[in-house]
C-alpha positions in Angstrom: 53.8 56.9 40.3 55.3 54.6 43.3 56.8 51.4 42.6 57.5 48.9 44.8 59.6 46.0 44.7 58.8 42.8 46.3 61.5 40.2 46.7 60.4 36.9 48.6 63.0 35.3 50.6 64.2 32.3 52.2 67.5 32.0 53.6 69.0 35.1 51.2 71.0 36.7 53.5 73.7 36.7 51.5 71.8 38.8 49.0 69.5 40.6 50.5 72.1 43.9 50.8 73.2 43.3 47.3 70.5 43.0 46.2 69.1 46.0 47.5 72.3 47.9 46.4 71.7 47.1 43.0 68.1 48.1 43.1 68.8 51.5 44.4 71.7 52.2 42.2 69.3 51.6 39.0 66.7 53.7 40.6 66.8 55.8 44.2 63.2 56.2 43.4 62.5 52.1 43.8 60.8 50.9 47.5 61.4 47.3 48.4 59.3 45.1 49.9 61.2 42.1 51.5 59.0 39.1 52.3 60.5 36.6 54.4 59.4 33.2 55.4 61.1 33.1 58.7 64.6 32.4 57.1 66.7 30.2 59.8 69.9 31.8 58.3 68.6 34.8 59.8 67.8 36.8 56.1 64.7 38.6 58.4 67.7 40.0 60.5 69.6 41.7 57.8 66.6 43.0 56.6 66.1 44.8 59.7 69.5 45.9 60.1 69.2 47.3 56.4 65.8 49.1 57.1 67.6 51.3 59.9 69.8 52.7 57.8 67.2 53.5 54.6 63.5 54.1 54.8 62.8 53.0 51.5 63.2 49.5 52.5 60.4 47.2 54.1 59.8 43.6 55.1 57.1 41.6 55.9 57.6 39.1 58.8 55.9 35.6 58.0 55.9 32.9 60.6 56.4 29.9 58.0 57.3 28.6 54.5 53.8 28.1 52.8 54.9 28.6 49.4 55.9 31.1 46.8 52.4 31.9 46.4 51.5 32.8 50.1 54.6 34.8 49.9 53.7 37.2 46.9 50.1 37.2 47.8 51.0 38.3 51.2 53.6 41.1 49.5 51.5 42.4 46.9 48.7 43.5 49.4 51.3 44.9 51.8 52.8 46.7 48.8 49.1 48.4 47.8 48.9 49.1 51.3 52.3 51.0 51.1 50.9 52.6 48.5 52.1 51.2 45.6 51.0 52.0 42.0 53.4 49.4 40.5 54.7 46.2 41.8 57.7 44.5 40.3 58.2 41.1 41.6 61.5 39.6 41.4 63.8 36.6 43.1 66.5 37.7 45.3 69.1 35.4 43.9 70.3 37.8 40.9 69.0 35.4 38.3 66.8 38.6 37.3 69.0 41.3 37.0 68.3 44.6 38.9 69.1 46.7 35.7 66.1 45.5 33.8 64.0 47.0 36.9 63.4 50.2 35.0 62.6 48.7 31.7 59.9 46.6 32.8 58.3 49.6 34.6 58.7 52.1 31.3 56.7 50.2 29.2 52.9 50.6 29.1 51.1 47.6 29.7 49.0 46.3 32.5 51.4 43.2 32.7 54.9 43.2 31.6 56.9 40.0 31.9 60.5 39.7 31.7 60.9 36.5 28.8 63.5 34.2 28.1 62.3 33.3 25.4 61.2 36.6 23.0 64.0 37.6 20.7 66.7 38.9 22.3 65.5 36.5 25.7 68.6 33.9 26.9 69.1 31.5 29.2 73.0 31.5 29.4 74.9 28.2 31.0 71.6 26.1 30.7 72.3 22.4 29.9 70.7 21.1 26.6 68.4 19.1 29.1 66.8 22.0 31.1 66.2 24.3 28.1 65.0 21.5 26.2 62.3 20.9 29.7 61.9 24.3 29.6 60.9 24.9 26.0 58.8 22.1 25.9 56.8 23.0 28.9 56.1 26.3 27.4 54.8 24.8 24.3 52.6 22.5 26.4 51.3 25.3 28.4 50.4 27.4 25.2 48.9 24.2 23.6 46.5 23.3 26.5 45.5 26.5 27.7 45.5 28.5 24.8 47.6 31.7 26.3 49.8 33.1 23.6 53.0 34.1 25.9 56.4 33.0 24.7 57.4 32.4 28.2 54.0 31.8 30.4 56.2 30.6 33.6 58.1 33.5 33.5 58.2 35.5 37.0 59.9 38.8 36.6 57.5 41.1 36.4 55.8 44.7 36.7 52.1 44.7 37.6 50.0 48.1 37.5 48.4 47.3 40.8 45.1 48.7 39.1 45.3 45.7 37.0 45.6 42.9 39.9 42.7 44.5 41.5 40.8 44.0 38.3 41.7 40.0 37.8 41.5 39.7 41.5 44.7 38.0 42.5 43.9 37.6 46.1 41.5 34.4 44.8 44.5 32.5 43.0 44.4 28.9 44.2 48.1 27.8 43.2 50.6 27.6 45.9 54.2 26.9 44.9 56.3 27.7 41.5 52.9 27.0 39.6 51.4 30.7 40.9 53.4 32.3 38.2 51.7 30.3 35.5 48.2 30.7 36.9 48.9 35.1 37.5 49.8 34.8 34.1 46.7 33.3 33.1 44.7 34.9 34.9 45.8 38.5 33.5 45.3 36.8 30.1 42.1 35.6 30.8 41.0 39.5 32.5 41.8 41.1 29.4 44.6 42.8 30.6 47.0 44.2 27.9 50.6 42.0 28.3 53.7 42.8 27.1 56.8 40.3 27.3 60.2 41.9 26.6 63.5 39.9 26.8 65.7 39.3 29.7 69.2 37.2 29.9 68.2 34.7 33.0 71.4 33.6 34.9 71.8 31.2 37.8 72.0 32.5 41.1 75.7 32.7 42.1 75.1 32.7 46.2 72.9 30.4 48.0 71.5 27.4 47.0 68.4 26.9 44.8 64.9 25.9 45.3 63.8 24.8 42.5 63.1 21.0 42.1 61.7 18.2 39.6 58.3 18.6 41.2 57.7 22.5 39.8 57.4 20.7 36.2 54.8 17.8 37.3 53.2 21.0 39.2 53.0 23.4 35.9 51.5 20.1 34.1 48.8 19.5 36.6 47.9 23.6 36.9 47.7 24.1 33.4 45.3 21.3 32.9 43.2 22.4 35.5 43.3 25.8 33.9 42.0 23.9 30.7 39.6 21.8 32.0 38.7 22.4 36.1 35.8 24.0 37.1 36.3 27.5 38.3 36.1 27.9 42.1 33.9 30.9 42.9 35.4 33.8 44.0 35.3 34.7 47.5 
């Protein structure tokens, strides 16, 4: 069984190596998938350098920032056509830590998310104010769109790549922070069998973040529309 990594990145080149480092030292078997948004800190060039030296690395070469969405849609078929069996996806800033690579991929589920907020989940060096955001969203999301997962934002995770075929992931319409919420839903929706198992979520110690106020008004709007929009047909 292969499993592939795929890490999207924007300006990361200060942990792009590390990152990869970490991966490898959890699990030589592990093939990363890089995506990169044309990085103008020059994160695409690192990559490269990095793929000289070790064939289990890859990237994928975008021309713009579209959104996290794009990104992953763009790495997951790249990754199946690499021949993936399972695809872990993952942020490149160490907030998910590379050792809990292997347990997401050991347990045997369709879906397995990496949750903050199962037992055992944390959030450590959260202000009262974004955990309290954080919870509550959750809650809302459960409440509107009746999807039973402790942590339906949550974007560490490992996909059996038989399963995105099935809830056809390629016809998501979300485009930023929001595509986490609607993958999640989707699986829900499929009938795929989810697991959540806990993860300590930290705050990225190099770069700078791109999270912003809007990713909340986003998850609002999605999950109402996941609710209550008609469904787009499937192209």
């Amino acid at each position: 069984m292969k499993t592939l990594v795929v890490i999207p990145t924007y300006d990361e080149r200060d942990n792009v190596a590390a990152m990869a480092e970490a991966l490898f030292a959890v699990d030589p078997s592990l093939e990363i998938l890089f995506v990169d948004d044309n990085s103008p800190d020059g994160t695409g060039d690192v990559i490269e350098g990095l793929i000289k030296n070790d064939s289990r690395i890859h990237c994928l070469h975008r021309e713009k920032k579209e959104g996290l969405a794009k990104a992953y849609l763009a790495g997951f078929k790249r990754a199946i056509e690499l021949g993936a069996d399972r695809i872990v996806q993952m942020d490149c800033d160490f907030s998910h830590d590379p050792k809990d690579v292997p347990r997401l991929v050991a347990e045997d589920a369709d879906l397995v998310i990496g949750s903050r907020y199962v037992k055992g989940g944390a959030t450590p060096g959260w202000p009262f104010k974004r955990r309290l955001i954080s919870r509550m969203g959750g809650i809302f999301i459960r409440t509107v769109t009746g999807m039973p997962l402790k942590d339906p934002t949550g974007g560490f995770k490992c996909w059996k790549v038989s399963a995105l075929k099935a809830m056809e992931y390629d016809t998501i319409e979300s485009a930023g922070y929001s595509f986490q919420l609607e993958m999640n839903h989707r699986a829900w929706k499929t009938g795929l069998k989810i697991r959540e198992i806990p993860i300590i979520f930290t705050d990225r110690v190099k770069g700078y973040s791109k999270i912003s106020a809007g990713i909340a008004v986003e998850s609002i709007k999605i999950s109402l529309r996941l609710r209550f929009g008609k469904k787009k047909k499937n192209r």
